[in-house]
Each structure stands twice: as structure tokens, then as C-alpha cells.
N, C-alpha and C positions, 0 to 999 in steps of 0.2 A: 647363403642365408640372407636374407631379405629383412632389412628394420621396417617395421610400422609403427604409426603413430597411434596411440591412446588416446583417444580422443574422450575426454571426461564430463564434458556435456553434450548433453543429446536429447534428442525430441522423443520418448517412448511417450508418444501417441501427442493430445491438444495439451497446450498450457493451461495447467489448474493456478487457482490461488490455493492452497492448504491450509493457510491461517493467517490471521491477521489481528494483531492487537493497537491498543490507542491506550496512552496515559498521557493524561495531563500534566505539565510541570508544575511546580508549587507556586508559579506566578500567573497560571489558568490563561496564561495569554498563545501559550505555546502548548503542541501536543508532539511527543513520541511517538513515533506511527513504524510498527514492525509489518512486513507484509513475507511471508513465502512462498516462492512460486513453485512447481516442480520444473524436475529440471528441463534444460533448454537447447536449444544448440541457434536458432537462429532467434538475434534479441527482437524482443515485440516495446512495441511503446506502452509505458503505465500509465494510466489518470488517476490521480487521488484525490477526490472531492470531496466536503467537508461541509455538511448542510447541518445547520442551526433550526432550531425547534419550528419555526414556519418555512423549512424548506428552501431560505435562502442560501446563497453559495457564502462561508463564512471560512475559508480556505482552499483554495486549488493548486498543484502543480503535476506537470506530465514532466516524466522521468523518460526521451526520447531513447532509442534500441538502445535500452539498459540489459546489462549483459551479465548480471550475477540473479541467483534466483533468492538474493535473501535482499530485502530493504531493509535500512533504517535510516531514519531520520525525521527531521525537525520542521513541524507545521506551524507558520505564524496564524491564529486566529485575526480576523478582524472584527472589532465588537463585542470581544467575549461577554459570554453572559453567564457567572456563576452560577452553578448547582443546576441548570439547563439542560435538555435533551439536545445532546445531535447526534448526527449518522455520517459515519463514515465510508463513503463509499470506494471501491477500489475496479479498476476496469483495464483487462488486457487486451490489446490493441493490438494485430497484425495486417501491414495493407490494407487499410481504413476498415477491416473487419475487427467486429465483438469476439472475441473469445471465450473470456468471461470474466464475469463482472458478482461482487458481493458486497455486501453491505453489514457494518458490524456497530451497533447503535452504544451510546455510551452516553454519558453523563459529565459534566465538565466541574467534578471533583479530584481533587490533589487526592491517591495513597500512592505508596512506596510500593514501584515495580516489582515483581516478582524477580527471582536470581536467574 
């Protein structure tokens, strides 16, 4: 008998994003940024971009072959500007191709995350 290995991440078909939320912290200088990809087997690079009511870049960082399909983590804003429209954008990356990419616009007010 023959062992094989389970392999628990895997590519069933393109990388999706499936959702993606943004909250603010209570000091509007920082955001919470949740993103979920499906799942994966070989890591793609993230871009998470962070554009300010006229469309300027007001947060960026690339997550390079990130290898889990759940994000989370901490956006420094620069400039924040309460009670403001911005858009946050997310974009999956493999061998300098788009996969895909969304956008989930929000408003740079403090409530208490959901559970």
C-alpha cells in the first residue's frame, strides 16, 4: 500500500476574491482590511489599494506569493479625512497577469466590526 499526500490547497479553476470587507479603527487613521481568496495551490501576489475621494492613492501595499487564501490586516491611511468616501481596491496578480481584481467603496467612519 502506497501513502499519498493530501494536498489541501488547490486551484479548482482561476483565483476569485469572494469578499472583502474594510473598517475603520476608532482613530480613522488606520483600516482593517479582511479579503478572501478561493482557494489556491500556487501563491499569486496581492495589491491593495486605497484611493481617497478624488482618486488619490491614500494607502498601498502588495502582499508578494501570499500563500493563505484569508487576509487580514492593518492599513496605515495617509491624510485621513473623516467621514469621506474611499474605495478600496484589491487585485490578484500571477506572472505580471490580472486575475482579478474588485473594488468595495466605504466611508471612513468608526462602528464596531461585526463577530
Amino acid at each position: 500500500m502506497s501513502l499519498q499526500s493530501i494536498n489541501l490547497n488547490f486551484d479548482a479553476g482561476p483565483i476569485r476574491i469572494e469578499r472583502m470587507a474594510v473598517h475603520p479603527y476608532p482613530d480613522l487613521a488606520r483600516l482593517w482590511v479582511r479579503v478572501q481568496l478561493s482557494p489556491f495551490e500556487n501563491p499569486p501576489n496581492v495589491r491593495l489599494l486605497c484611493l481617497d475621494a478624488d482618486g488619490k492613492t491614500a494607502a498601498e501595499m502588495l502582499l508578494v506569493e501570499w500563500r493563505e487564501p484569508y487576509i487580514s490586516l492593518t492599513m496605515h491611511l495617509k491624510n485621513p479625512m473623516p467621514d469621506a468616501s474611499y474605495i478600496m481596491r484589491v487585485e490578484v496578480v500571477r506572472d505580471e497577469q490580472l486575475i482579478d481584481s474588485k473594488e468595495h467603496p466605504f466611508d471612513l467612519v468608526f462602528s464596531e466590526p461585526p463577530e
